[in-house]
C-alpha positions in Angstrom: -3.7 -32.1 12.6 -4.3 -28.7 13.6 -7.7 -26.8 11.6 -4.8 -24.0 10.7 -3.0 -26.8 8.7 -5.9 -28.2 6.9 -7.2 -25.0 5.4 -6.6 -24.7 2.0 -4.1 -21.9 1.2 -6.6 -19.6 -0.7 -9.3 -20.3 2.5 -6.2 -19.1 4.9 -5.0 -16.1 2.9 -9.1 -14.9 2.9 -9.1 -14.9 6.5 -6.1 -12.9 6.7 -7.1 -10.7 4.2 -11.0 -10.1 6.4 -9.3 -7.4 9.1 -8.2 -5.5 6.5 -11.7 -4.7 5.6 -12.0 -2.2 8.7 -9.6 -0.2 7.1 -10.2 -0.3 3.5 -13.7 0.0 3.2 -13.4 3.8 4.9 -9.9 4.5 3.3 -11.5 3.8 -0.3 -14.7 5.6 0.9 -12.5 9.2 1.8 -11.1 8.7 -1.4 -14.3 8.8 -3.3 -15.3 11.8 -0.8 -11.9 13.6 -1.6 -12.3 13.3 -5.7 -15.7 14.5 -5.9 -14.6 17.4 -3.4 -11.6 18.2 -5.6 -14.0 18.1 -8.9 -13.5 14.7 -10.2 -16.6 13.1 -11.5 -17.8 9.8 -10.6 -16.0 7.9 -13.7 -12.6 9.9 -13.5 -12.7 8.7 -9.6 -13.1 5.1 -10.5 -11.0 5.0 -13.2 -8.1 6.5 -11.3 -9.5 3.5 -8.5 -9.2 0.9 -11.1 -6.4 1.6 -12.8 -4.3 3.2 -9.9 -5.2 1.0 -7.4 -3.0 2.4 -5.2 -4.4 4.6 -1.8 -1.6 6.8 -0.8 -0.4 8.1 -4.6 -4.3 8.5 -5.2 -4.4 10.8 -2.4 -1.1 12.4 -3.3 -2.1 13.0 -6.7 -5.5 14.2 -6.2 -4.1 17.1 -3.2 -1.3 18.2 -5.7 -3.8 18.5 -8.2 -6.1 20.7 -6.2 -3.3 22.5 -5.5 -2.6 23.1 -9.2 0.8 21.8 -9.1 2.3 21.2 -12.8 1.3 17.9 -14.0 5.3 16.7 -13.8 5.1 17.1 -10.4 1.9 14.9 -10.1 3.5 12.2 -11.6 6.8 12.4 -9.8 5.4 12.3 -6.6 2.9 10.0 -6.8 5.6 7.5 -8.9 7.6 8.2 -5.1 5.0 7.4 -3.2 4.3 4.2 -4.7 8.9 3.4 -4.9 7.9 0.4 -2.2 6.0 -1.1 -4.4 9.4 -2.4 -6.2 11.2 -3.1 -2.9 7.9 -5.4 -2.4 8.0 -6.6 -5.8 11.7 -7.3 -5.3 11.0 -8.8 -2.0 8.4 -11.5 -3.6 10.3 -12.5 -6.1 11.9 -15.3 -4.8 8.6 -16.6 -3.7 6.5 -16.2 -6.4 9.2 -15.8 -9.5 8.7 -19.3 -10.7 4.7 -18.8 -11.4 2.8 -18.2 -14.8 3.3 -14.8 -16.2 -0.9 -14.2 -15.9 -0.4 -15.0 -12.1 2.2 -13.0 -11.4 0.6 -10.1 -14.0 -2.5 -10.3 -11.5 0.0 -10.4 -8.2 1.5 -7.3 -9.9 -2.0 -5.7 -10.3 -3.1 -6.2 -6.9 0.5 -5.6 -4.9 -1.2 -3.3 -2.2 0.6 -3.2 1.2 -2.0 -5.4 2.8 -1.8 -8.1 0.6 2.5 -7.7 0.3 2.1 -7.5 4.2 0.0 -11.1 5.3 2.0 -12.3 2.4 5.3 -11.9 2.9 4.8 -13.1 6.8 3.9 -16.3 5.7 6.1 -17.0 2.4 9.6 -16.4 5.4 7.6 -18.5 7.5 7.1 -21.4 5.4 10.6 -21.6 2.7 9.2 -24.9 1.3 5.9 -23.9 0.7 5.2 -24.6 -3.2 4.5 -22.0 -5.4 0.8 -22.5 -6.4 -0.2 -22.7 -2.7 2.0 -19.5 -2.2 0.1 -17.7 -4.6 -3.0 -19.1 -3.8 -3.0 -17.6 -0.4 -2.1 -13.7 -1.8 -5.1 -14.0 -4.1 -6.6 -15.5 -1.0 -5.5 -12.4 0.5 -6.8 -9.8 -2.2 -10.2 -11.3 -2.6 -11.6 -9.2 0.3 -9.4 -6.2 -0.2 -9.4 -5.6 -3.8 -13.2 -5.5 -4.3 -13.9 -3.4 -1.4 -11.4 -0.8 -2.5 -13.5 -0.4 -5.5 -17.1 -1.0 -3.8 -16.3 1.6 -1.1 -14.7 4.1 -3.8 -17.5 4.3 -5.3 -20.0 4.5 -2.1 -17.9 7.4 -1.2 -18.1 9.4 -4.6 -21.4 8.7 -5.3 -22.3 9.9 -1.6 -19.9 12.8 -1.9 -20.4 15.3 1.1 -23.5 13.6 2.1 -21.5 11.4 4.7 -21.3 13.4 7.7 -18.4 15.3 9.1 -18.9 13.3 12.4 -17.9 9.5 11.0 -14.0 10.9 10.7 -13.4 8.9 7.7 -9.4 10.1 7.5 -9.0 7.9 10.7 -8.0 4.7 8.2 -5.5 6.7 6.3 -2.7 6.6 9.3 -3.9 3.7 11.1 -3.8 1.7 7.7 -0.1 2.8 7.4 0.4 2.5 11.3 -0.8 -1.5 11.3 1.1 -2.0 8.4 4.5 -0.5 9.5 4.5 -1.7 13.0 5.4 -5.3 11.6 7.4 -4.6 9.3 10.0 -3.0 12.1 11.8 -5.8 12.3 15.5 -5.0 11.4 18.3 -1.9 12.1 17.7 -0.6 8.7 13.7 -1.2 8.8 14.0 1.5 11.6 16.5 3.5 10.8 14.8 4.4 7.4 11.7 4.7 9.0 12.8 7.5 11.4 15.2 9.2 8.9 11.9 9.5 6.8 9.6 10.7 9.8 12.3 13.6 10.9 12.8 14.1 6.9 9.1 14.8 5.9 8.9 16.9 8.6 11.8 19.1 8.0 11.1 19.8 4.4 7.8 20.7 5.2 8.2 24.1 3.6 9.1 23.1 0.3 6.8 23.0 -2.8 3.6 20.8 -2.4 5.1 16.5 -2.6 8.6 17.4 -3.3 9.7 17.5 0.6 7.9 14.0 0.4 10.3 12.9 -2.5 13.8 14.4 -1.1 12.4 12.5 2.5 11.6 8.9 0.6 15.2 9.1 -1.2 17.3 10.0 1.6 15.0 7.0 3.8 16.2 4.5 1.4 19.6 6.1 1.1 19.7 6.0 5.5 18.1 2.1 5.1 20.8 0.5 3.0 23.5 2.5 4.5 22.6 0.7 7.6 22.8 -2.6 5.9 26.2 -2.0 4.7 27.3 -0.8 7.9 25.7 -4.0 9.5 27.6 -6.5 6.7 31.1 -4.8 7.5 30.5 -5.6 10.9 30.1 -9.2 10.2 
């Protein structure tokens, strides 16, 4: 029997959760840099960390702020940052529907695009898979991530503008996002929505702080499931 097979399912979602580390540990570490920068102190950056848990609204939320942008605006945009977050929830539900509520509380808790990301791969790759093995690996999965989000956080705020200019930490912001997309590609409507948001974002540049980003995420998902229909009729 192959050593891949005999790993248990917790053991196997750890080690596909590890390379994640080489992003998340700088990510979370910018992110403590960026709140103390924008006047956050150490508790409000955790908290936000903690409760948030969530990279890309984090940094949304905290630039809008330092812009001064009406709190409404804050929440809106960061709330459509984080919209994938229910096409991933609705996306695991088949799989992991049928555990206890405290299990799939703590799968709710933890639904970061890393963890969705190794998940997902493996739940289409294995239909019969039972369910406490399939949710064994995503908190086999999170085990690395989570902790280091909140370690490296707090490295970062409590080292503030000490870490030098010269490390770069922003590189793990796109090439988190780039590692995660590039996967995920996989169908017409994948791409379509992907480029429709690309060109989007970048045509409403010029309007107020996060709301180009919200008319771009809307008219992405509007593009995506166009496609799909399109794709059914053709059928």
């Amino acid at each position: 029997m192959p050593a891949s097979t005999r790993k248990s399912p917790f053991a196997a979602g750890f080690l596909q959760g590890l390379p994640f580390v080489a992003v998340i540990v700088p990510f979370g570490m910018l992110f403590g840099v960026v709140g103390t920068e924008a006047g956050m102190d150490l508790a409000q950056v955790m908290a936000m960390t903690v409760l948030v848990i969530a990279g890309a609204s984090q940094f949304t939320a905290v630039q809008l702020m330092t812009d001064n942008a009406p709190v409404l605006l804050v929440l809106a945009a960061s709330l459509t940052v984080n919209l994938r977050m229910a096409m991933y929830s609705a996306s695991l539900a088949p799989y992991l529907g049928a555990a206890p509520v405290w299990k799939r509380a703590l799968v709710a808790y933890m639904l970061v695009d890393q963890c969705y990301a190794a998940s997902i791969l493996r739940y289409e790759s294995r239909p019969g898979e039972p369910v406490a093995a399939r949710v064994a690996f995503y908190f086999g999965v999170a085990s690395p991530v989570v902790p280091l989000w909140y370690l490296s956080t707090w490295f970062g705020a409590v080292l503030g503008t000490a870490i030098p200019e010269g490390l770069a930490l922003d590189f793990a912001v796109p090439i988190t996002f780039l590692a995660l997309l590039g996967p995920a590609l996989r169908t017409l409507p994948h791409v379509v929505a992907a480029l429709v948001s690309a060109v989007m974002t970048l045509a409403f540049a010029w309007m107020p702080t996060g709301l180009g980003l919200m008319v771009a995420a809307v008219l992405a998902m509007g593009a995506g499931a166009a496609t799909e229909l399109w794709q059914d009729r053709q059928r």
